[in-house]
C-alpha positions in Angstrom: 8.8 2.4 -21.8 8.6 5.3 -24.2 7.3 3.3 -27.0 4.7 1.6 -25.0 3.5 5.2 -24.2 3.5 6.4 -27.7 2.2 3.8 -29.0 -0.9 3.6 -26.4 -1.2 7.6 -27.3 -1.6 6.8 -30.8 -4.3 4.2 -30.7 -6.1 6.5 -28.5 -6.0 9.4 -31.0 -7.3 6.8 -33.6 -10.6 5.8 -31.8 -13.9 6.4 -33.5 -15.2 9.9 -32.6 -18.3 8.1 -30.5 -15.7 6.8 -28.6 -13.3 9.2 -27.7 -15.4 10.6 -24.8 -14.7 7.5 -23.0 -11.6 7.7 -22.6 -10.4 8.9 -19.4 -6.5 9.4 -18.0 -7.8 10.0 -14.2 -8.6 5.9 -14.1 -7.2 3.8 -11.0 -6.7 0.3 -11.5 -7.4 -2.0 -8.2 -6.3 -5.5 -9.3 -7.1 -7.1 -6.1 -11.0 -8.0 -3.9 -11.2 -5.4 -1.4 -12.0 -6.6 1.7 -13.9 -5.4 5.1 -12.0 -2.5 6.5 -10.5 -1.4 3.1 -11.6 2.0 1.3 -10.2 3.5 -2.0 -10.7 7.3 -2.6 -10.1 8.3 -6.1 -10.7 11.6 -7.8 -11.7 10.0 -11.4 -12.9 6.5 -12.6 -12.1 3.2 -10.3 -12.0 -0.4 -11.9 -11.7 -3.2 -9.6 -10.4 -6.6 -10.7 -12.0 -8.5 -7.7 -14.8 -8.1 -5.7 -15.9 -5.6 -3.5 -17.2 -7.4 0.0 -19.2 -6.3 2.7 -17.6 -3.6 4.7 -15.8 -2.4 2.0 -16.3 1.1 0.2 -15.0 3.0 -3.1 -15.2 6.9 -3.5 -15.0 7.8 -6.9 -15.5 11.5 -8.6 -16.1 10.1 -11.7 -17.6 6.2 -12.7 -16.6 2.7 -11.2 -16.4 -0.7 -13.0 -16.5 -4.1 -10.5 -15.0 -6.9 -12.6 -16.6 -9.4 -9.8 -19.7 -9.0 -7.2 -20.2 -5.4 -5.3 -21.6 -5.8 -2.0 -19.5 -3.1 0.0 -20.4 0.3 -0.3 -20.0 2.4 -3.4 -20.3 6.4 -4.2 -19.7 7.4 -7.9 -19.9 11.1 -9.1 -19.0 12.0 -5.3 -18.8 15.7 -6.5 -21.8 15.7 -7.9 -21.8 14.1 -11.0 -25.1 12.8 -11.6 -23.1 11.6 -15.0 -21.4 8.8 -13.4 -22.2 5.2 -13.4 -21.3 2.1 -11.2 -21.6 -1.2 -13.2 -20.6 -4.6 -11.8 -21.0 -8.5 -12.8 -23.2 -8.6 -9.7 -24.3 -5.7 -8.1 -25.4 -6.2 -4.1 -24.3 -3.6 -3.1 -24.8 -2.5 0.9 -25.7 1.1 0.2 -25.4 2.5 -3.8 -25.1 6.4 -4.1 -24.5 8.3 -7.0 -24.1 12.1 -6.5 -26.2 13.0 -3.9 -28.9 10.3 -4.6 -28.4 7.5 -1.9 -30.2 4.0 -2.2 -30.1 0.6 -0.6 -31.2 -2.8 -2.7 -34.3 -4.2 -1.9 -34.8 -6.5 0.8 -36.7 -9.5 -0.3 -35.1 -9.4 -4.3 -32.9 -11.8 -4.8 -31.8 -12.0 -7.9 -28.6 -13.7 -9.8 -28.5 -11.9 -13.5 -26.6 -13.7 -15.9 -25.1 -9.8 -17.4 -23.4 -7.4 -15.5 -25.9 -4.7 -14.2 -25.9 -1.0 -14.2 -27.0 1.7 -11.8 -27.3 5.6 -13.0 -29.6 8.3 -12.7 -32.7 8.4 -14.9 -35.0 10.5 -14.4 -33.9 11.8 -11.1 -33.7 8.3 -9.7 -31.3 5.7 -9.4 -32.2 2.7 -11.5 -30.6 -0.4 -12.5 -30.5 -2.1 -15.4 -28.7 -4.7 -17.9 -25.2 -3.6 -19.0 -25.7 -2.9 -22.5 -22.5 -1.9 -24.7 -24.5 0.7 -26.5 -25.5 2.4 -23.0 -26.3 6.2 -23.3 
């Protein structure tokens, strides 16, 4: 086990400088769809390899990646970091909040994307946008 952690420390100390700031060790990994009833509560980052359904909800201090549709209830930067990000294949989310700003999506917009979609703070408001890998 010693070598996989050395050699995971190394590639990480080898990563372009505009990417460095990305990595994170306070990351949870939830490799399962949470259900209706089921919360996580993380002080960091949260990726989920599922889906998050209805009645659902993740706390996160820092950002959360859905590998799969978000319709439960999600609350990234939940000490205040108006930093954070949520981004999800398909983001439905029942209520969206991002440090202290709280939103709901809209009720006649249905849309299907074919991108993953990401919500932040521009601006002072929550907006939500294409997934782009050169995001800033």
């Amino acid at each position: 086990m010693t070598n996989g952690i050395a050699a995971q420390n190394s590639a990480i100390n080898n990563l372009p400088v505009e990417l460095e700031e990305l990595v994170d060790d306070n990351t949870v990994l939830v490799q399962r769809t949470l259900r209706s009833g089921q919360s996580v509560y993380h002080d960091g980052n949260v990726v989920v390899l599922g889906d998050v359904n209805p009645g659902a909800e993740i706390v996160a201090t820092g950002n959360i990646v859905v590998m799969g549709a978000l319709r439960g209830v999600v609350h990234a930067g939940a000490k205040g970091d108006a930093n954070a990000v949520i981004l999800a294949f398909r983001l439905r989310p029942t209520q969206l909040r991002i440090a202290n700003h709280i939103t709901r999506p809209p009720e006649e917009e249905i849309s299907d994307p074919d991108y993953p979609e990401l919500a932040r703070i521009k601006n002072g408001v929550v907006t939500i946008e294409t997934f782009n890998s050169n995001f800033k």
